[in-house]
Residue, then its C-alpha position, 0 to 999 in steps of 0.5 A: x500500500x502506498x502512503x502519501x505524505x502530508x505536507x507540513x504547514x511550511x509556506x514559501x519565503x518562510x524559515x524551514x524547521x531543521x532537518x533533524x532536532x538534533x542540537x535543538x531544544x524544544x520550547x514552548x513558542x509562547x513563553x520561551x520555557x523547555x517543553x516535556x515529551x510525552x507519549x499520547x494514546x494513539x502511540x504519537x509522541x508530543x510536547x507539552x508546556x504545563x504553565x501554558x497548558x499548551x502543547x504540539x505533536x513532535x512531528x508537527x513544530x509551530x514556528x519557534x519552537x525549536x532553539x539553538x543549544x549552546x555549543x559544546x566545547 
């Protein structure tokens, strides 16, 4: 069976979320806080920021929602 793949909200001209969340952190996109990873119930993983009782699927980012770590030395 073939799958055919959903595209994300990314619109021309915009800034495209990276590859890989690797070197990134997760963060809420309205008060700038690191989110939780939870599992959800039909087996999907998502983020939640519990003082905004806000939260976004892991594979579905709103913008900002990601944040340069500080490089390793």
């Amino acid at each position: 069976m073939r799958r055919s793949l959903r595209v994300s909200g990314h619109t021309e001209g915009a800034a495209a979320p990276p590859a890989s969340g690797r070197g990134y952190a997760h963060v809420c996109p309205f008060c700038g806080r690191e989110l939780d990873l939870y599992d959800l119930r039909d087996g999907d993983q998502g983020y939640w920021c519990v003082p905004c009782a806000r939260g976004h699927r892991a594979g579905d980012l709103p913008p900002g929602a990601l944040r340069p770590l500080p490089e390793a030395s």
